[in-house]
Residue, then its C-alpha position, 0 to 999 in steps of 0.5 A: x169509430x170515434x173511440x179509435x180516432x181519439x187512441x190515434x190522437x192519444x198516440x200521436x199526442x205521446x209521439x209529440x212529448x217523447x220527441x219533445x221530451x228527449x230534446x229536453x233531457x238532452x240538452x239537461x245533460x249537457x247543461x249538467x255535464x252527464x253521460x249519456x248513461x245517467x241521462x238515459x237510466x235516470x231521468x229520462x227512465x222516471x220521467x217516462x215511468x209517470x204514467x204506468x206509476x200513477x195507474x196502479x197507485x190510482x187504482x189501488x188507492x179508488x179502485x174497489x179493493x178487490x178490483x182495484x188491488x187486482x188491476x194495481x197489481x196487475x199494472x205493477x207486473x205487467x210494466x217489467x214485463x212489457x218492457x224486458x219483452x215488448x220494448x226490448x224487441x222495438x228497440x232490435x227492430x229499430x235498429x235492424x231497420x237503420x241498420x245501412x247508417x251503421x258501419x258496426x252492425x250488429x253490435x250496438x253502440x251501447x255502454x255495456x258497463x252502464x247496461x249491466x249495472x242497469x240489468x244486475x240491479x233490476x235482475x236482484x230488486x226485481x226478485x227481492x220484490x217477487x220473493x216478497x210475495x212469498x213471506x206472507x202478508x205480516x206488515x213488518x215484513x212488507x215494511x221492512x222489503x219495501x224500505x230495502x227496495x227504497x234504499x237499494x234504488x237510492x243507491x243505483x241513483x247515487x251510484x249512476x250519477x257519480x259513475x260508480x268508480x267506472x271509465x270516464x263516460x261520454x258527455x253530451x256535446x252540443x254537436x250530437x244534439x238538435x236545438x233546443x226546441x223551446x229556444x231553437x236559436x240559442x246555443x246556451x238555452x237558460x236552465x228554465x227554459x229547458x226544464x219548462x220543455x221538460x216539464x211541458x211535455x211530461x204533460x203531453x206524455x201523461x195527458x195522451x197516456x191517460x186518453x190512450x187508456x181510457x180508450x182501450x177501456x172502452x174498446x176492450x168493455x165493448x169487445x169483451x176483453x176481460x179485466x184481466x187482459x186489461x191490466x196485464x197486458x192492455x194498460x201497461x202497453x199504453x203507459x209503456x209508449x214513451x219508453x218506446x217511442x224515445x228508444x226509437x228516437x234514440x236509436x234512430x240517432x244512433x245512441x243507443x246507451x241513451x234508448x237502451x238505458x231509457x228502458x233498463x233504468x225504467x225497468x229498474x225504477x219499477x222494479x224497486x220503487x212501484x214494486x216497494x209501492x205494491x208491497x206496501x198498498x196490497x196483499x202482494x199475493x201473485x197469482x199463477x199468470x203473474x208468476x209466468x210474466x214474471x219467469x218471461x221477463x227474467x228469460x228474456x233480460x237474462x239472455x241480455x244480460x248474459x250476453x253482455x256479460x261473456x260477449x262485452x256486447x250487445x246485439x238486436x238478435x238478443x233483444x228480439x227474441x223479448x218478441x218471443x217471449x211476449x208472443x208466448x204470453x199472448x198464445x197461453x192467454x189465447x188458448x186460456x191457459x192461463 
């Protein structure tokens, strides 16, 4: 019993610092002058992917090396995966569910020119990565994919922050924003001060991560989970949290390009810099059920992004169906499939 108390804490815990977290970085793109776009793909997208960066980098590099390359790898494909299924279908539910405060439902008020940057660069990374797996295991080869990747996420970062030759985006106003937690009585909060609350509740996120994980390691070993289910599907939900919990809270608000690009910058960011990371560390050999959560995540980010693509729009219908997807997954594991 008390396991389960200390995963609620743990999840109330990564509550706290995603809310204190996206009041932070709203209020760095205000002091920077950047769009919501930038805010919502870069910063707010790494700062979240901390925790689900350090699992696998932990466990390759303390784990077993069999073990731990396999729960590595597994935390490295299973994060895409969650995001472009789990995190998509959140997020449509969210906004289904504020859907009396919006005079435009269903379409979401999202940049489509930001969220198809976002899906283009993650849809071609993502498969360089997986092509990857395919080469064999020479360490010229791996060297030479995993500096691509490198290289290419520099580019989106560059790209995103000079706005990449696209319209002018739409700056955060201090009238769209709550205060500034950390200096609720001031209309100009000094630069340190927000990036201590940024900082701050990075902490929070990592620290309730990382009790939310031990926890479910726990559980799962006491309800004889397999290792397996453990690093595809348990770890990558847990450390997944704040790119959920701050969409919500985003789309709650009715900024949408900033929750939508929390979770597609992320998946950027994973599919680039923490497969380049798995590359590089592991044999990076792709058994069979990693290949379906692979073929799953390119389902269900393909149908938004082709929806972007011909329709210029974005509705929570597409992105429910990413809860289809993942359903689909947890029937196969199931009924052992695979």
């Amino acid at each position: 019993m008390i396991n389960w108390l200390l995963l609620l804490v743990a999840l109330g815990i990564i509550l706290l610092g995603a809310t204190v977290f996206t009041n932070g970085l709203e209020w760095f793109g205000k002091k920077m002058r950047l769009s919501d776009g930038a805010v919502g793909s870069i910063f707010a997208a790494i700062g979240t992917a901390l925790p689900e960066t350090l699992v696998p980098i932990v466990a390759i590099m303390f784990g077993s090396p069999e073990a731990g390359h396999k729960i590595g790898v597994g935390a490295i494909i299973g994060a895409p995966f969650m995001l472009g299924t789990l995190a998509f279908f959140i997020s449509g539910l969210a906004v289904i569910v504020n859907r009396k405060k919006r005079d435009d439902y269903p379409v979401m008020r999202v940049d489509t020119v930001v969220m198809r940057r976002d899906m283009e660069y993650f849809l071609v990374l993502y498969a360089v990565a997986i092509t990857a797996s395919f080469l064999g295991g020479h360490p010229v080869v791996k060297t030479f994919m995993a500096l691509a990747l490198f290289l290419a996420y520099g580019g989106y970062v560059l790209r995103t922050l000079t706005g990449g030759g696209e319209p002018e985006a739409h700056e955060i106003e201090e009238s769209e924003i709550d205060p500034c937690y950390f200096a609720p009585k001031s209309h100009d909060p000094h630069m340190a001060i927000i990036g201590f609350q940024v900082l701050g509740s990075l902490l929070l996120i990592v620290w309730g991560s990382y009790i939310f994980v031990e926890k479910v390691q726990m559980l799962s070993q006491q309800m004889g989970i397999s290792a397996f289910i453990l690093a595809m599907i348990i770890a990558p939900i847990a450390t997944e949290l704040p790119e959920k919990f701050n969409s919500v809270i985003w789309i709650n608000k009715g900024k949408d390009t900033l929750a939508i690009g929390n979770v597609t910058g992320a998946m950027v960011f994973q599919g680039s810099i923490i497969t380049a990371i798995g590359i590089l560390m592991t044999e990076w050999r792709l058994n069979s059920a990693a290949m379906l959560t692979v073929l799953l995540t390119f389902g269900s980010v393909g149908m938004a992004y082709l929806q972007i693509r011909w329709k210029k729009h974005l509705t929570p219908g597409t992105l429910l169906v990413g809860g289809g997807f993942y359903f689909i997954f947890l029937v196969l594991i199931f009924l052992g499939k695979i």
